[in-house]
C-alpha positions in Angstrom: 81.2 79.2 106.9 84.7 79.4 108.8 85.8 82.1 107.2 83.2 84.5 108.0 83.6 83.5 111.6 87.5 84.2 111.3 87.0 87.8 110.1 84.4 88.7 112.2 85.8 90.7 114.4 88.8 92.0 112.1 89.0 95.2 110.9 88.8 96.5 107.5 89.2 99.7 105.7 87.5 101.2 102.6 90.5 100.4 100.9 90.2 96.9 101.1 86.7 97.2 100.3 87.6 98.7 97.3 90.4 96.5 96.0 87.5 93.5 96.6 84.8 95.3 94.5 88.1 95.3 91.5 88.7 91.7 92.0 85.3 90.5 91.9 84.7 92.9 89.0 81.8 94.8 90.7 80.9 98.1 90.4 79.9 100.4 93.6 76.5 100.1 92.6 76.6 96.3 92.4 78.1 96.4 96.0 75.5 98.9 97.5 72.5 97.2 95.8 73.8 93.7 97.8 74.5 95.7 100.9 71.4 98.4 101.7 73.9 100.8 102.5 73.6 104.5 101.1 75.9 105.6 98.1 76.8 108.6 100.3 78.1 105.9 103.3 80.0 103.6 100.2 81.9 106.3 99.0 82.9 107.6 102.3 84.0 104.6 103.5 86.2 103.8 100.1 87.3 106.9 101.0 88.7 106.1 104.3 86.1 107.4 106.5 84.0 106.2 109.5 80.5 104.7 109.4 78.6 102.5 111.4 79.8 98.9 112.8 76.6 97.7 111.4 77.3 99.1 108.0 80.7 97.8 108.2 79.4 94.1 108.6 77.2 94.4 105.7 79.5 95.3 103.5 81.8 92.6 104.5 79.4 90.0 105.1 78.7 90.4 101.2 82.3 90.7 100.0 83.2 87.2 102.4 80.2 85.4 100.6 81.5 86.3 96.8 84.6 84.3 97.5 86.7 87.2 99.2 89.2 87.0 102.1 90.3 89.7 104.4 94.0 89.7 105.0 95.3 92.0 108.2 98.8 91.0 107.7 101.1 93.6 107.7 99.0 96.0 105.6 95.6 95.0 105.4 94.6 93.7 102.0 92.3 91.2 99.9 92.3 88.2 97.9 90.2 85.8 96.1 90.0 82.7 97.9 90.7 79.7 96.4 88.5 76.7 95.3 88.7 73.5 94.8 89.1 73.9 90.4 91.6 76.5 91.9 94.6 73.9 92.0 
């Protein structure tokens, strides 16, 4: 998938990660159930906090495969990314 390889290596905050779970319609629980990461680490991060690179890629490796792109822009933020029906 090119677009996982694109955002690898970028950066993203618990804010994003937050703003994904509202687009995709899924609850913290949903996102921690597909991830293995603690609730404790989840909100913390939401929250704007550090945790663990590895944590970090989970989380995003999930959001990137429910349609989810990673925008770094000016202010980081999130979007759905289109399909093909999209058009």
């Amino acid at each position: 998938m090119s677009e996982a390889k694109s955002t690898l290596k970028m950066h993203i905050v618990g804010e994003q990660v937050a703003a994904a779970r509202k687009l995709l319609k899924m609850s913290q629980a949903d996102l921690i159930a597909a991830t293995g990461v603690s609730k404790s680490t989840m909100i913390r991060f939401e929250k704007g906090g550090q945790i663990r690179p590895e944590a970090v890629e989970a989380i995003r490796e999930v959001l990137l495969e429910r349609g989810i792109e990673f925008l770094n822009g000016g202010a980081p933020g999130v979007r759905l990314r289109k399909t093909d029906s999209d058009d």
